[in-house]
N, CA, C and O atoms as CSV, one atom per row, in Angstrom:
chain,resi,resn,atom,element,x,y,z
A,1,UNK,N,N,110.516,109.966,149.978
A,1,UNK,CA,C,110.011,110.259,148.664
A,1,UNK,C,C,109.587,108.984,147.948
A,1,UNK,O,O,108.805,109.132,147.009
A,2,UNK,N,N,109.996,107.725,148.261
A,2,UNK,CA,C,110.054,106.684,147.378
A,2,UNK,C,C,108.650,106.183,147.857
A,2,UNK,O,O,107.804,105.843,147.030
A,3,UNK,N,N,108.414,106.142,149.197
A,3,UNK,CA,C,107.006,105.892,149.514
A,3,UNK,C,C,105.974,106.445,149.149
A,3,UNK,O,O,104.975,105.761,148.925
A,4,UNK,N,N,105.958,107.855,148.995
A,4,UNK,CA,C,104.890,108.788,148.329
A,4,UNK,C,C,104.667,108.620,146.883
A,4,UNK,O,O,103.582,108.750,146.315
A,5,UNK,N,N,105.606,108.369,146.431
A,5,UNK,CA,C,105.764,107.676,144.972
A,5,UNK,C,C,105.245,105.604,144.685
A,5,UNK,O,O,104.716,105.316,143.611
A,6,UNK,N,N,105.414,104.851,145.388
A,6,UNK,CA,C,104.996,103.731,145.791
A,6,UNK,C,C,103.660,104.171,145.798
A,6,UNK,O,O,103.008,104.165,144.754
A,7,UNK,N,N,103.127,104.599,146.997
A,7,UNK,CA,C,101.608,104.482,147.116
A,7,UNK,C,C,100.464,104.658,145.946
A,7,UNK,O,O,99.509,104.025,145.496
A,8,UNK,N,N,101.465,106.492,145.629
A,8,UNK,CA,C,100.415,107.029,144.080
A,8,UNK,C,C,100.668,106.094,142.946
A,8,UNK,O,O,99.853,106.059,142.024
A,9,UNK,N,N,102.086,105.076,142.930
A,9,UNK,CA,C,101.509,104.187,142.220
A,9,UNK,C,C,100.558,103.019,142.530
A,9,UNK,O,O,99.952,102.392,141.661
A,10,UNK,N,N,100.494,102.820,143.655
A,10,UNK,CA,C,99.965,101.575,143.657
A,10,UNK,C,C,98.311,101.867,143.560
A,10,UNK,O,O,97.652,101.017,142.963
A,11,UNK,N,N,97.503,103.218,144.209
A,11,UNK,CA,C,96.264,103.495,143.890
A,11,UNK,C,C,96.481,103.710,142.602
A,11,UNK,O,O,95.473,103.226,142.085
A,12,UNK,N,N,97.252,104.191,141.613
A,12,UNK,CA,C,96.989,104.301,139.953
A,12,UNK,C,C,96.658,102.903,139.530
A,12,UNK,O,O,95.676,102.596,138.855
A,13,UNK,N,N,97.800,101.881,140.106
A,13,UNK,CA,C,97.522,101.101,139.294
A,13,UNK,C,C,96.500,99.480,139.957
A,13,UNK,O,O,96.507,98.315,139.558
A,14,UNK,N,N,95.731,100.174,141.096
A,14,UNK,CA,C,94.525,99.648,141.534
A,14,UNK,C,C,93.370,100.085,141.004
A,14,UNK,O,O,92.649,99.202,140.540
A,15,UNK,N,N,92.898,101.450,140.925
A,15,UNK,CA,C,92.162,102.018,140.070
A,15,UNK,C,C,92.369,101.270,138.340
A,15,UNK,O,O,91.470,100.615,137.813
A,16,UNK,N,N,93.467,101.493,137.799
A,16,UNK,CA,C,93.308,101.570,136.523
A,16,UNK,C,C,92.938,100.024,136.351
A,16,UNK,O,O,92.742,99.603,135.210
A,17,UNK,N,N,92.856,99.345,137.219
A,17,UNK,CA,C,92.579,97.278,137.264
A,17,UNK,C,C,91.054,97.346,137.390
A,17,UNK,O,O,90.240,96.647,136.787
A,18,UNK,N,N,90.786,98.418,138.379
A,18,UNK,CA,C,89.296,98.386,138.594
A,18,UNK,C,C,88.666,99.158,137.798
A,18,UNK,O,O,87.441,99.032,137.796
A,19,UNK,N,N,89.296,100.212,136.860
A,19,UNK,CA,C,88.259,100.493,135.489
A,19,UNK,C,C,88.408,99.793,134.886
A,19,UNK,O,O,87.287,99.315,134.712
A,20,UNK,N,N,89.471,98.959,133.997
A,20,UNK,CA,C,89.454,98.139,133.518
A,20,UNK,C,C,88.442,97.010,133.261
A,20,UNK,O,O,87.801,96.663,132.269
A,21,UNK,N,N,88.565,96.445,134.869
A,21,UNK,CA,C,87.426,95.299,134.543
A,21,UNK,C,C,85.503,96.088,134.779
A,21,UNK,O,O,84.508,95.386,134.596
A,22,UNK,N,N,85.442,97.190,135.083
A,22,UNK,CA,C,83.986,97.875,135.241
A,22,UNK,C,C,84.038,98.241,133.676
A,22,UNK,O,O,83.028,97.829,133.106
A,23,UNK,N,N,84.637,98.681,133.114
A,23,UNK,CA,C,84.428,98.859,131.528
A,23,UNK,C,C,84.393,97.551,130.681
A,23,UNK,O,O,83.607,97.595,129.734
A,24,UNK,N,N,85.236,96.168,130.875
A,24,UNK,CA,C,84.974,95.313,130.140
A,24,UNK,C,C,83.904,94.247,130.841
A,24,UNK,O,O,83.296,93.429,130.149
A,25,UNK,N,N,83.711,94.349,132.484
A,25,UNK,CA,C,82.857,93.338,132.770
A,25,UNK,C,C,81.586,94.205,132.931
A,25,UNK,O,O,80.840,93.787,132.046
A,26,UNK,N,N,81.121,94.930,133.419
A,26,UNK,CA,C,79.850,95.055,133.864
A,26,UNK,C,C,79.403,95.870,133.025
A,26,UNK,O,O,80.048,96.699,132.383
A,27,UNK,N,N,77.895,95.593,132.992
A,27,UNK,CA,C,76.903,96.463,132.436
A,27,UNK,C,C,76.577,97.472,132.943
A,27,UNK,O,O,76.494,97.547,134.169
A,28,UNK,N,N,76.346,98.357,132.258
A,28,UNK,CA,C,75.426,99.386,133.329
A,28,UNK,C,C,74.388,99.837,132.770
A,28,UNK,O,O,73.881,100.934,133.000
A,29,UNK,N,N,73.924,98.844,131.835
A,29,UNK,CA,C,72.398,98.689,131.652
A,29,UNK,C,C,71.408,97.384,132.448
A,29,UNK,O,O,70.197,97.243,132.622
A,30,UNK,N,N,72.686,96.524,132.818
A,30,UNK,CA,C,71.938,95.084,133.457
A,30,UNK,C,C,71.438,95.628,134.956
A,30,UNK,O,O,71.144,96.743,135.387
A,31,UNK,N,N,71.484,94.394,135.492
A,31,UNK,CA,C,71.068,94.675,137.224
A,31,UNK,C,C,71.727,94.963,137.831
A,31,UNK,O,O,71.274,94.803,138.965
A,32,UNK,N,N,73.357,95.639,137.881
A,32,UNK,CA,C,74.233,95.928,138.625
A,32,UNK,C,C,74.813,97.182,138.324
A,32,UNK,O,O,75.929,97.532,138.707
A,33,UNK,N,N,73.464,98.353,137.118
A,33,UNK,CA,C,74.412,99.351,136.892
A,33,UNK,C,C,74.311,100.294,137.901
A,33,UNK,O,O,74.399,101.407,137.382
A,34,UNK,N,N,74.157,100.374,139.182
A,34,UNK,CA,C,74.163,101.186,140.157
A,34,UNK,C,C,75.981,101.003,140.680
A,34,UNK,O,O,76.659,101.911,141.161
A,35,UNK,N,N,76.349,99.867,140.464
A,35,UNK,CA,C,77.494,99.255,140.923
A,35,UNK,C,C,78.599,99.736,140.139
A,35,UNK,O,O,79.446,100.579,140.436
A,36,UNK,N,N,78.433,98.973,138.950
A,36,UNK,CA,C,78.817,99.716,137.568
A,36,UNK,C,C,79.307,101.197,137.584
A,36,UNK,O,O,80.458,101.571,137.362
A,37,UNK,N,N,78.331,101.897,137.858
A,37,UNK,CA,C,78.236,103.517,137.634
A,37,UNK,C,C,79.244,104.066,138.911
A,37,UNK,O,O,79.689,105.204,138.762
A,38,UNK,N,N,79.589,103.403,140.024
A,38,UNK,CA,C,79.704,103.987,141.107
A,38,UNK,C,C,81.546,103.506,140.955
A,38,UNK,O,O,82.451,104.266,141.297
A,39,UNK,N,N,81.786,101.980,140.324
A,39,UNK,CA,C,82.415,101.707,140.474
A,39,UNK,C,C,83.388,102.315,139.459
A,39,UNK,O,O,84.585,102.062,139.597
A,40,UNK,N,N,82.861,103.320,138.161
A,40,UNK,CA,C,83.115,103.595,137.061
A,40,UNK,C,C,84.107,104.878,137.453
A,40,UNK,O,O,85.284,105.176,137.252
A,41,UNK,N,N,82.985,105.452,138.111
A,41,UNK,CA,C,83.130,107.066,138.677
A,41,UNK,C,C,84.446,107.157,139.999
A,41,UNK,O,O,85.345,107.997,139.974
A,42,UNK,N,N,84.303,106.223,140.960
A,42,UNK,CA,C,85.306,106.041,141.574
A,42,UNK,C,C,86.584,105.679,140.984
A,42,UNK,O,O,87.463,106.508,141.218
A,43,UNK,N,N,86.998,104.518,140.174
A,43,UNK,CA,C,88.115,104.405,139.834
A,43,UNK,C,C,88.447,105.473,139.068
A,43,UNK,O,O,89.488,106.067,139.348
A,44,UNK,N,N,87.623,105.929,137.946
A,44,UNK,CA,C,88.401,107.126,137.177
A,44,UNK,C,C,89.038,108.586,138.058
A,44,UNK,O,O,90.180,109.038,137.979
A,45,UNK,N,N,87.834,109.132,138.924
A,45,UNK,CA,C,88.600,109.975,140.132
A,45,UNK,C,C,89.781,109.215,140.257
A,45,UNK,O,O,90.716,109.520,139.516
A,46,UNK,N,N,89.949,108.077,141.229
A,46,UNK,CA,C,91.009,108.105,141.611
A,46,UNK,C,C,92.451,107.631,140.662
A,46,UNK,O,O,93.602,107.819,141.054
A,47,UNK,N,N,92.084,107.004,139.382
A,47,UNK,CA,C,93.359,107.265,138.098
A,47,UNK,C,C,93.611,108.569,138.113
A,47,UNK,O,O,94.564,109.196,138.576
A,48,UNK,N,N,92.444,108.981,137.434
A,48,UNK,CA,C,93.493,110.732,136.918
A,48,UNK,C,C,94.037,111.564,138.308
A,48,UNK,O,O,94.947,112.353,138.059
A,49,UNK,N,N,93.578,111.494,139.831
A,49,UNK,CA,C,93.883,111.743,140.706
A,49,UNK,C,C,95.522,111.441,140.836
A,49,UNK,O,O,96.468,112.227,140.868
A,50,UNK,N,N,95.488,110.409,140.881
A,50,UNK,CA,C,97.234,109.540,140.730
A,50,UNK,C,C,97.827,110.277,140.044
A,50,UNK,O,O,98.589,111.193,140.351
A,51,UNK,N,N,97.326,109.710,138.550
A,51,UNK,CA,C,98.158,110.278,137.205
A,51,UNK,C,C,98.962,111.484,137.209
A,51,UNK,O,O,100.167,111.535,136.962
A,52,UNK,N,N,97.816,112.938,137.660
A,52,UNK,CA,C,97.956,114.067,137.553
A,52,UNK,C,C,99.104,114.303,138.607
A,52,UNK,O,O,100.123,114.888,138.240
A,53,UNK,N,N,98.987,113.925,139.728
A,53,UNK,CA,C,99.825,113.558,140.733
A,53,UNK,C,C,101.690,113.566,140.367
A,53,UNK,O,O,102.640,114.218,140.801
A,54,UNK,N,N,101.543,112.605,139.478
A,54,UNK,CA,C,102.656,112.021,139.038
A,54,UNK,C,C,103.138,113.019,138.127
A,54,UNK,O,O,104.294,113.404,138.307
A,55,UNK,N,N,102.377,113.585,137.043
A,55,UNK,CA,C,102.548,114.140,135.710
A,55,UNK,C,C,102.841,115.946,136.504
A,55,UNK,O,O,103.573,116.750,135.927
A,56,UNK,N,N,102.172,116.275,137.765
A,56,UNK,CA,C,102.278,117.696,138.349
A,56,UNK,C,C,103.701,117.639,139.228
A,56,UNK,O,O,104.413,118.642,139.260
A,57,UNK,N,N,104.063,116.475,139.907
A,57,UNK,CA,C,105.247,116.521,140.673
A,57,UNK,C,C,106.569,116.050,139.801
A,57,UNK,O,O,107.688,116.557,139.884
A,58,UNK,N,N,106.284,115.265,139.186
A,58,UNK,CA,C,107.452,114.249,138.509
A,58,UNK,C,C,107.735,115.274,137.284
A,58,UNK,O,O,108.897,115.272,136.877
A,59,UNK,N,N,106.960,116.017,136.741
A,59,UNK,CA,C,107.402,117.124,135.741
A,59,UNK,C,C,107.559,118.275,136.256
A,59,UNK,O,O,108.557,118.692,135.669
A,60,UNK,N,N,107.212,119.106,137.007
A,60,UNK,CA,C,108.360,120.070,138.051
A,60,UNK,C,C,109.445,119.815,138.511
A,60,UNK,O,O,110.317,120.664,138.698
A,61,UNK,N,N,109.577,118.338,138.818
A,61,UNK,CA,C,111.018,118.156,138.964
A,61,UNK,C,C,111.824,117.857,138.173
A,61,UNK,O,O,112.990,117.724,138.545
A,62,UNK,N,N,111.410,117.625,136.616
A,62,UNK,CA,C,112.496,117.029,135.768
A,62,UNK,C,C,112.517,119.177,135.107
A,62,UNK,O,O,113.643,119.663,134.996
A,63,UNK,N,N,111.455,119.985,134.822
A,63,UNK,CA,C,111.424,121.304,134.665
A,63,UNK,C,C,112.534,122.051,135.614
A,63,UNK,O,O,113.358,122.879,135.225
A,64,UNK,N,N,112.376,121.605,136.831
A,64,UNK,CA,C,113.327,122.457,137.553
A,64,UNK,C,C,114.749,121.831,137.747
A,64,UNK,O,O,115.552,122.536,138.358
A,65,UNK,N,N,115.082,120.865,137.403
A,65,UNK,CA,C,116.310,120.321,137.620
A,65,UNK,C,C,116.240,119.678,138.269
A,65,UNK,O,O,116.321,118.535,137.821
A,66,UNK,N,N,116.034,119.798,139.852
A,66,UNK,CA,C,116.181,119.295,141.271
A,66,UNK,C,C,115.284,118.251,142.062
A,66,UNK,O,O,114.281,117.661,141.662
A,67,UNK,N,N,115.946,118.182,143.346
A,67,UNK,CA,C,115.323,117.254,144.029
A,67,UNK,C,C,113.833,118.003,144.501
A,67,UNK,O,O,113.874,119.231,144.584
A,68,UNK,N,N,112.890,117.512,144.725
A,68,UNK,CA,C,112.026,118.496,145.086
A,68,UNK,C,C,111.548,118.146,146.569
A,68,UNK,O,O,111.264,116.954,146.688
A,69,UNK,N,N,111.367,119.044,147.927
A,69,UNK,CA,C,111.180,117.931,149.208
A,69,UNK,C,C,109.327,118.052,148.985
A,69,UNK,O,O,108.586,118.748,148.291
A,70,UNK,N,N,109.119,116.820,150.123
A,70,UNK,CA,C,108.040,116.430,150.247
A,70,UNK,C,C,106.871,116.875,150.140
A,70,UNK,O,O,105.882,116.221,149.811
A,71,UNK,N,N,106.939,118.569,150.544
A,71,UNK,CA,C,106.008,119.330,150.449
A,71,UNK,C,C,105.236,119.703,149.108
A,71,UNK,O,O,104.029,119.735,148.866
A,72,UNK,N,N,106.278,119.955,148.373
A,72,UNK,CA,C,105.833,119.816,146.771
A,72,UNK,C,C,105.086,118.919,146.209
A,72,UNK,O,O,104.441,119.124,145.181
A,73,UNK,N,N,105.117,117.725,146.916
A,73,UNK,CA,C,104.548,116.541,146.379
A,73,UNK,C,C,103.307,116.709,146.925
A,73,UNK,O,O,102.454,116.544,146.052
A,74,UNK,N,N,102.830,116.971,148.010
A,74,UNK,CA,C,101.694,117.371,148.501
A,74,UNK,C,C,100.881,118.346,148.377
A,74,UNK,O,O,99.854,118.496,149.039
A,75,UNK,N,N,101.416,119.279,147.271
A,75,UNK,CA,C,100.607,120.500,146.612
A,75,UNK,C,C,100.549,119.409,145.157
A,75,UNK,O,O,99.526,119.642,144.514
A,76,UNK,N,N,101.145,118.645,144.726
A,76,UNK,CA,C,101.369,117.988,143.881
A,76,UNK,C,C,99.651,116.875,143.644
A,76,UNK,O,O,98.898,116.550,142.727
A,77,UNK,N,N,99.765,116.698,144.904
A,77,UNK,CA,C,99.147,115.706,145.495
A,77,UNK,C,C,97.296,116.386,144.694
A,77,UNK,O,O,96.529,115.950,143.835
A,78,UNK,N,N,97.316,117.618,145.613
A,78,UNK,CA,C,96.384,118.429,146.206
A,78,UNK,C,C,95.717,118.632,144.333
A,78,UNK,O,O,94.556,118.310,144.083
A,79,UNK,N,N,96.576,119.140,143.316
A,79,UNK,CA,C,96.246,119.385,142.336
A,79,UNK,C,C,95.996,118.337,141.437
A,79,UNK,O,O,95.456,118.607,140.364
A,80,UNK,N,N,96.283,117.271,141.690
A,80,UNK,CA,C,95.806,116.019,141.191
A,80,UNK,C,C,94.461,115.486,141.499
A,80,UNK,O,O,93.771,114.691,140.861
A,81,UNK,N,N,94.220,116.155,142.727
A,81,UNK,CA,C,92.812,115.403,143.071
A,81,UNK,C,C,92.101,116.841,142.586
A,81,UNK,O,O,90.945,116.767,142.172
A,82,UNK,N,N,92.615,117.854,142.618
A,82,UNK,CA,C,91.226,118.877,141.952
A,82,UNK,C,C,91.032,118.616,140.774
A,82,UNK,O,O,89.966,119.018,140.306
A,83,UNK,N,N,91.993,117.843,139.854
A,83,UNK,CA,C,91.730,117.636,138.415
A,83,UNK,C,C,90.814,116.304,138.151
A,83,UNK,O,O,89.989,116.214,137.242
A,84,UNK,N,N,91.212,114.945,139.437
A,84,UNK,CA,C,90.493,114.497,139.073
A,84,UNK,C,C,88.837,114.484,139.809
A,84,UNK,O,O,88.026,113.558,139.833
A,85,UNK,N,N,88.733,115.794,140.337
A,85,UNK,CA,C,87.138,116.090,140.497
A,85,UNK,C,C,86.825,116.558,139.687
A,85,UNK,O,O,85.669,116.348,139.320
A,86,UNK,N,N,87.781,117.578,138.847
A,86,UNK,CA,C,87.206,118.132,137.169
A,86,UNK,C,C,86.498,117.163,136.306
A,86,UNK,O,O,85.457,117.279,135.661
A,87,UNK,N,N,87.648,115.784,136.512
A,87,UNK,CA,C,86.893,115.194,135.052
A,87,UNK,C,C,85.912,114.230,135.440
A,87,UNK,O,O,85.417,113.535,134.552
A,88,UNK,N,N,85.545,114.075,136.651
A,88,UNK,CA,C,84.623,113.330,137.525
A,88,UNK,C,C,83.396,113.809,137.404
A,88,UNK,O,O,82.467,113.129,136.970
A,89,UNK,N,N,83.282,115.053,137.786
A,89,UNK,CA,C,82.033,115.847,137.875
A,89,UNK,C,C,81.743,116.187,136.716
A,89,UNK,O,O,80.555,116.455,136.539
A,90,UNK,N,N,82.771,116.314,135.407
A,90,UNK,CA,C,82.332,116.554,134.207
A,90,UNK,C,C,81.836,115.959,133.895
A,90,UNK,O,O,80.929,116.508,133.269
A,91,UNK,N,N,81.720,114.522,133.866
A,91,UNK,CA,C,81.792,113.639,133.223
A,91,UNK,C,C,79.997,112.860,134.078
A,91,UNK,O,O,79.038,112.323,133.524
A,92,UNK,N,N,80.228,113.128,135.357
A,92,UNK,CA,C,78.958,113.038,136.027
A,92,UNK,C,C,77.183,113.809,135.393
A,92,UNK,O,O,75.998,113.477,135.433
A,93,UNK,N,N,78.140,115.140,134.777
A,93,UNK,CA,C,77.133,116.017,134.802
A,93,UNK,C,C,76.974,115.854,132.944
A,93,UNK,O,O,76.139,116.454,132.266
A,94,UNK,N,N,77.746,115.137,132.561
A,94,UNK,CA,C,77.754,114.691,131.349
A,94,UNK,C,C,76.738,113.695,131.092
A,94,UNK,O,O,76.048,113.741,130.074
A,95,UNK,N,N,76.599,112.661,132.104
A,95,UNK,CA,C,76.014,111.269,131.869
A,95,UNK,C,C,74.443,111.620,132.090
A,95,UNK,O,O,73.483,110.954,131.704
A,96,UNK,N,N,74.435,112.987,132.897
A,96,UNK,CA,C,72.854,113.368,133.245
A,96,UNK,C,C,72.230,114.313,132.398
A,96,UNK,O,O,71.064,114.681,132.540
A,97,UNK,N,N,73.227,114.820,131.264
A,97,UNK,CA,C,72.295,115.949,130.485
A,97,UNK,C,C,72.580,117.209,130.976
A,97,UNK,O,O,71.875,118.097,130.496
A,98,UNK,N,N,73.727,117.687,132.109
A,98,UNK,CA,C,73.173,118.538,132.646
A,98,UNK,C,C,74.541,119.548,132.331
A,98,UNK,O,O,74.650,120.688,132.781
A,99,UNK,N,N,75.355,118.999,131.628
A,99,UNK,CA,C,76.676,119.657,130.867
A,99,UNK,C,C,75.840,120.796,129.839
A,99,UNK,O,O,74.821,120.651,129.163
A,100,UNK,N,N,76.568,121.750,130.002
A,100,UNK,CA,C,77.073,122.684,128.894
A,100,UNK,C,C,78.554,123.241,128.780
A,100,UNK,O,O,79.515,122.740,129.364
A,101,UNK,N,N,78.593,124.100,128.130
A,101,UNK,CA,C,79.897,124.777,127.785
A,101,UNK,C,C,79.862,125.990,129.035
A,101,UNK,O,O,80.953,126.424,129.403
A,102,UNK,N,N,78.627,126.518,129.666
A,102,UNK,CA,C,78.989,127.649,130.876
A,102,UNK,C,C,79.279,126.893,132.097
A,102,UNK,O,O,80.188,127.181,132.876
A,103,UNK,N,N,78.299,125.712,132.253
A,103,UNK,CA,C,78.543,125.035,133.402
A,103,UNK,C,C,80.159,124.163,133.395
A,103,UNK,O,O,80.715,124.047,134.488
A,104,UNK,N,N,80.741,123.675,132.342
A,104,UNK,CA,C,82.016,123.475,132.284
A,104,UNK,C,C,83.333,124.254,132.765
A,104,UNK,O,O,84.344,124.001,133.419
A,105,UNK,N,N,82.663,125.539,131.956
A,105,UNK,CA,C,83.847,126.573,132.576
A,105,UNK,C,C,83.780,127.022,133.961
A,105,UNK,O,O,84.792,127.183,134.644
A,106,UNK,N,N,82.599,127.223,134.376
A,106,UNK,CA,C,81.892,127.557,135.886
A,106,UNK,C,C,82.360,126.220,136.939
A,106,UNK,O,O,82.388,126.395,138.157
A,107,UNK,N,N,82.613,125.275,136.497
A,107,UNK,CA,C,83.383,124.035,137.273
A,107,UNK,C,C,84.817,124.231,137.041
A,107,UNK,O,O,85.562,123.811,137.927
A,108,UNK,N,N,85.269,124.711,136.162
A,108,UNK,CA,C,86.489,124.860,135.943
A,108,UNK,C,C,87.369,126.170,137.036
A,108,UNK,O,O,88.322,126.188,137.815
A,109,UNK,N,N,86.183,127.300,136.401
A,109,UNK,CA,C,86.810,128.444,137.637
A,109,UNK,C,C,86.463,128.071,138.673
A,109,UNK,O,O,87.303,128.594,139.406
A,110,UNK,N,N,85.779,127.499,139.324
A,110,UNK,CA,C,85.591,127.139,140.842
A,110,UNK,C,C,86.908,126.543,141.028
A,110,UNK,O,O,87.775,127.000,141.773
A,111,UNK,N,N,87.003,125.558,140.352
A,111,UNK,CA,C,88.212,124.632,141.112
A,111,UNK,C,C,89.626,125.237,140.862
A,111,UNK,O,O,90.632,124.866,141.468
A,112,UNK,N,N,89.595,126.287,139.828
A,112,UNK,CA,C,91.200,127.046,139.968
A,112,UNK,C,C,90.795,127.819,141.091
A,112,UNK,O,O,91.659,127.691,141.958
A,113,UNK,N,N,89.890,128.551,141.466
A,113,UNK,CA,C,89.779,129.422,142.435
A,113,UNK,C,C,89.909,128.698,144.189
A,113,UNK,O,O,90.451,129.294,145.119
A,114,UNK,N,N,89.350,127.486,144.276
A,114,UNK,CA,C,89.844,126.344,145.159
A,114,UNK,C,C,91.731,126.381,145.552
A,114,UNK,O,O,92.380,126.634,146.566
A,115,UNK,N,N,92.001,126.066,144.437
A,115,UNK,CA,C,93.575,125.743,143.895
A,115,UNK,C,C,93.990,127.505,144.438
A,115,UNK,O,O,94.805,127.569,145.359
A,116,UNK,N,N,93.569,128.540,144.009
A,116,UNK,CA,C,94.059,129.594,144.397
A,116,UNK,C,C,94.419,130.131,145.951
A,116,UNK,O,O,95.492,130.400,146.491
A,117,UNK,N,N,93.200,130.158,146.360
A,117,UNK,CA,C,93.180,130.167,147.513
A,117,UNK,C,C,93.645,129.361,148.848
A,117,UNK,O,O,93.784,129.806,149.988
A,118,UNK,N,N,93.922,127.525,148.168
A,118,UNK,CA,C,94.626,126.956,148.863
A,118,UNK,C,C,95.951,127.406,148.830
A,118,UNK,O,O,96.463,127.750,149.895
A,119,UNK,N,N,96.664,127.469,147.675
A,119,UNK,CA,C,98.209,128.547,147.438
A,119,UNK,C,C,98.269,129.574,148.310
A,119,UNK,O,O,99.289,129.618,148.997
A,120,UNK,N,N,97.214,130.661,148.521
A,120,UNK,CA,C,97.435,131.560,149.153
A,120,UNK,C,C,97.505,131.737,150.545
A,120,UNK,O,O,98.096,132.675,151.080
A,121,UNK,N,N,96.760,130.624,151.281
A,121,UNK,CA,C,97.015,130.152,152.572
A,121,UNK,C,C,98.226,129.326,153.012
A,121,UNK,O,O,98.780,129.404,154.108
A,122,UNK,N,N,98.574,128.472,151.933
A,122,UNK,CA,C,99.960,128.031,152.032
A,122,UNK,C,C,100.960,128.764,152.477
A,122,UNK,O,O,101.657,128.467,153.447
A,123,UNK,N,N,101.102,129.978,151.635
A,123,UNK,CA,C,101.773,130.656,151.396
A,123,UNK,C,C,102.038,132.214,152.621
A,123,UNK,O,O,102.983,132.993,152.747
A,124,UNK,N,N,100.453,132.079,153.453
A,124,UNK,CA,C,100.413,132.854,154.623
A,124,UNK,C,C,100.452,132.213,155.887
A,124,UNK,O,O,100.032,132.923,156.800
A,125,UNK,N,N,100.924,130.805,156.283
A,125,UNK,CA,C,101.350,129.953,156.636
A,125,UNK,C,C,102.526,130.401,156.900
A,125,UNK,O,O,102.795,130.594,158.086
A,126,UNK,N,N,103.506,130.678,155.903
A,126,UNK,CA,C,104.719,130.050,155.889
A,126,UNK,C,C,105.584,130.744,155.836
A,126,UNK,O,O,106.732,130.301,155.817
């Protein structure tokens, strides 16, 4: 457990070094905003990826009392990265004009319905 916990910190807090300096160093109006933009979009996926990670496993387990085994952490895992494709692609489709309020929710039910159906195979698995 301590390793699975190690790692998601250590991509949180590699990501959050590398938005950091793409938000205070680079332009992404100069000659490097292809870099900029890519490097923007990647680290934030992979913060809130972490984050959610942490905030979906580490608060089920303080909610449920208990130790939780590994597996949890890996549905844990799983729902961290669908959230941070939520705010990735939002945020993508934000920078292009191409956001609304249907296409938001229409990204939104896709990816619970993702999340659903991965549960439900889990769950016929097992």
């Amino acid at each position: 457990m301590f390793r699975n916990f190690f790692l998601t910190f250590l991509i949180f807090l590699l990501s959050a070094v590398i938005f950091y300096t793409t938000v205070t160093s680079l332009d992404p109006l100069g000659p490097q905003d292809l870099i900029a933009l890519i490097a923007f979009f990647i680290s934030l996926f992979f913060g809130v990826g972490s984050f959610c990670t942490f905030l979906f496993f580490f608060g089920a387990e303080i909610l449920r009392g208990m130790h939780l085994p590994s597996s949890e952490f890996f549905v844990a895992m799983r729902r961290g990265i669908l959230v941070g494709i939520f705010v990735t692609v939002f945020l993508v489709l934000q920078l292009f004009r191409f956001l609304g309020m249907f296409e938001a929710v229409l990204l939104g039910l896709f990816l619970v319905l993702v999340e659903f159906i991965a549960e439900r195979s889990e769950r016929n698995e097992s």
